[in-house]
LODO-730698 format. One line per field, with one value per residue: residue number from 1; chain; z, y, x negated of N, C-alpha, C in turn. Coordinates in nm, 4 decimals. Each point is the difference from the previous one (the first is absolute). Example, Ala and Ser with C-alpha at 12.3 -4.5 7.8 and 13.67 -1.06 7.14 Angstrom:
2
num	[1  2]
cadena	[A  A]
n.c3	[0.7800  -0.0720]
n.c2	[-0.5690  0.1050]
n.c1	[-1.3190  0.0350]
ca.c3	[0.0000  0.0060]
ca.c2	[0.1190  0.1190]
ca.c1	[0.0890  -0.0820]
c.c3	[0.0000  0.0730]
c.c2	[0.1200  0.1090]
c.c1	[-0.0900  0.0770]
//
This chain:
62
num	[1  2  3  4  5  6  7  8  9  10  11  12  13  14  15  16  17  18  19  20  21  22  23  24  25  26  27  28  29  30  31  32  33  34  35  36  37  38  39  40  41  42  43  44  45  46  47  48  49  50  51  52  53  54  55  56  57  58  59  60  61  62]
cadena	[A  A  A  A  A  A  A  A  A  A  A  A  A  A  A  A  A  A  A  A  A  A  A  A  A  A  A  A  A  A  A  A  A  A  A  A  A  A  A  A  A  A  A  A  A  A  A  A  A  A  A  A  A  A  A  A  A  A  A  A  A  A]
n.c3	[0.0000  -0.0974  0.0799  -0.0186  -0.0355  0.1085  -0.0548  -0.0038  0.1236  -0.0628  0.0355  0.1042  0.1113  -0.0895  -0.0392  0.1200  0.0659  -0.1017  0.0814  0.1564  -0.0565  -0.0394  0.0757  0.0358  -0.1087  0.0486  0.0540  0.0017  -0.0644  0.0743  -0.1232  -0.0113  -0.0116  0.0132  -0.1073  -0.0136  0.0310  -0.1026  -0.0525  0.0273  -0.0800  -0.1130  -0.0148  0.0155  -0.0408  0.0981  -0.0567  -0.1151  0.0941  0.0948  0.0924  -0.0866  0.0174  -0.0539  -0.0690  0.1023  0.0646  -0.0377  -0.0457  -0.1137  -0.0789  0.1350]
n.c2	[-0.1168  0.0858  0.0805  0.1168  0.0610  -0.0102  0.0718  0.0809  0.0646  0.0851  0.0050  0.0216  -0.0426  -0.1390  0.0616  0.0333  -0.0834  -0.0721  0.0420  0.0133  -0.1369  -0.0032  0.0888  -0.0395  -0.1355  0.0261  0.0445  -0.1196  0.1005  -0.0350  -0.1135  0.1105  0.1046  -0.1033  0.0163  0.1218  -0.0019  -0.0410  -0.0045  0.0970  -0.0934  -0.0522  0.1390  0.0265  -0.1165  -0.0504  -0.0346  -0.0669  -0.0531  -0.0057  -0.0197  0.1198  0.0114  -0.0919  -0.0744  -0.1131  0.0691  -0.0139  0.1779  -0.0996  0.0697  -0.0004]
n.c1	[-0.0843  0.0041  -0.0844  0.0677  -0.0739  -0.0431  0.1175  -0.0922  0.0639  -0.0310  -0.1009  0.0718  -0.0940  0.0886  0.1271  0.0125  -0.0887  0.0856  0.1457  -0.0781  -0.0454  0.1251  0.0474  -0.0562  0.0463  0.1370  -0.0589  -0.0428  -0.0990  -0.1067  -0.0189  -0.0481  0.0699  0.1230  -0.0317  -0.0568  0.1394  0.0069  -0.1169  0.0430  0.0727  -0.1289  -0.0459  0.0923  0.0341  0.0951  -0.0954  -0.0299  0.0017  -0.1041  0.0339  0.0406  -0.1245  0.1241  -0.0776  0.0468  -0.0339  -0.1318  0.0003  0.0354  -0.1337  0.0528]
ca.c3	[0.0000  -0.0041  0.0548  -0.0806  0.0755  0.0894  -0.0488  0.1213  -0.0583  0.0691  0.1743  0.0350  0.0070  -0.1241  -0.0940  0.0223  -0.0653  -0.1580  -0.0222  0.0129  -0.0958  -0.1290  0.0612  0.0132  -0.1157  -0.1192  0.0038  -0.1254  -0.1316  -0.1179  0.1116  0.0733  0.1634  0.0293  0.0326  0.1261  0.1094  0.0488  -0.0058  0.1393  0.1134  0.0613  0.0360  0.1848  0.0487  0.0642  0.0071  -0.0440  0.1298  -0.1259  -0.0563  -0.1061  -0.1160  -0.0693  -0.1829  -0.0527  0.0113  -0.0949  -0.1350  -0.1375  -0.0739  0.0930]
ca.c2	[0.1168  0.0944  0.0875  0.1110  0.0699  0.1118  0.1522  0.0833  0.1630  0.1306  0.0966  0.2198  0.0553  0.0024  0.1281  0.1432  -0.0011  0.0017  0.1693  0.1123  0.0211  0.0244  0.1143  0.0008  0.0137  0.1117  0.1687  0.0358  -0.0088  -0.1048  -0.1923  -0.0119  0.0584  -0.0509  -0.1395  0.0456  0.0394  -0.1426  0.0477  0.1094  -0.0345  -0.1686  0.0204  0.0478  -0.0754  -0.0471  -0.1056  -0.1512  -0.0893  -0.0675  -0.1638  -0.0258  0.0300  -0.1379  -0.0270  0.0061  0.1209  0.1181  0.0178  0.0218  0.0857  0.1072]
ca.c1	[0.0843  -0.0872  0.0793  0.0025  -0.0916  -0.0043  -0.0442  -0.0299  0.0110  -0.1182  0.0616  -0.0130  -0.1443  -0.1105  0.0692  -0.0753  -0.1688  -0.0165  0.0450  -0.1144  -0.1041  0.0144  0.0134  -0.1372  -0.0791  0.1223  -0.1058  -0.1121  0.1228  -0.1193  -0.0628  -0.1206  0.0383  0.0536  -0.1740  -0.0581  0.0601  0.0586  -0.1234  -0.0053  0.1002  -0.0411  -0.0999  0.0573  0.0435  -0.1511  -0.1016  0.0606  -0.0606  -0.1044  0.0851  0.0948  -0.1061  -0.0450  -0.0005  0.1736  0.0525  -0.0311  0.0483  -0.1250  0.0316  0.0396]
c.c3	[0.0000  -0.0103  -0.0984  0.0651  0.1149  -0.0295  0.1677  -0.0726  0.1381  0.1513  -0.0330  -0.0239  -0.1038  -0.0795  0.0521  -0.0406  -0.1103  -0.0597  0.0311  -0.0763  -0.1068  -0.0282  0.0428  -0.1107  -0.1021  0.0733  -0.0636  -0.1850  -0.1025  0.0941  0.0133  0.1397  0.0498  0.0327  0.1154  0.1442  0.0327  0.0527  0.1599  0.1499  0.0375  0.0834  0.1447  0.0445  0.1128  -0.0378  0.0241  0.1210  -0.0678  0.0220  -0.0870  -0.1371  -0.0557  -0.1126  -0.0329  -0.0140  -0.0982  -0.1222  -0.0790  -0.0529  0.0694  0.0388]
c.c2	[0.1238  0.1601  0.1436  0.0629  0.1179  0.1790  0.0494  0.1196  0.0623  0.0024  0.1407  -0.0109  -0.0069  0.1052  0.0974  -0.0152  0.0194  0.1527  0.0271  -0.0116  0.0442  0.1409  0.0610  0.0307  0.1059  0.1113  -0.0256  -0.0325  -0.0616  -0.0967  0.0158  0.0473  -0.1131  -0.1689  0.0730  0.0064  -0.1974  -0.0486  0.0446  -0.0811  -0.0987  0.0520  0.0082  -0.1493  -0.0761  -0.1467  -0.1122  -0.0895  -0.1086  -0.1345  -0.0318  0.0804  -0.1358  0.0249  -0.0073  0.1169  0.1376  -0.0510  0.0058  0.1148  0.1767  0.0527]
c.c1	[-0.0893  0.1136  -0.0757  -0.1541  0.0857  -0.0238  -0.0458  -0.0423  -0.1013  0.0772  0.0096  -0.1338  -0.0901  0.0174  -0.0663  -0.1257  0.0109  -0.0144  -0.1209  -0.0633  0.0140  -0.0149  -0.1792  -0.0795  0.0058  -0.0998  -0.1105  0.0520  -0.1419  0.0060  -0.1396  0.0310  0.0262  -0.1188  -0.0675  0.0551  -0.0134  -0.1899  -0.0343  0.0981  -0.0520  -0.1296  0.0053  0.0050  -0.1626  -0.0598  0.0240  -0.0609  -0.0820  0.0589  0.0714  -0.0575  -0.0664  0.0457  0.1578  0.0761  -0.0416  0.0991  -0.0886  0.0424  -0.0279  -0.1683]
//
């Protein structure tokens, strides 16, 4: 007996993030602006724990 797939729909919280971001991106009017902010946001972020600085985990290419 095989059953229909499961539709799931967004939460509130997922819609708003979507909106801010979307909303975020909408002030810069080049994808370079918009590469740089995204660029600047990873820059803030804090430091990959060296326990999780394994091969499985790098991105090729990056």
């Amino acid at each position: 007996m095989s059953s229909a797939p499961t539709q799931l729909t967004p939460s509130q919280e997922i819609l708003d993030a979507q909106a801010e971001i979307v909303e975020i991106f909408s002030m810069f009017d080049d994808w370079t602006d918009r590469y740089q902010y995204i660029i600047d946001l990873g820059r803030k972020l804090a430091d990959l724990p060296s326990a999780q600085k394994i091969e499985s985990n790098r991105l090729k290419g990056c």
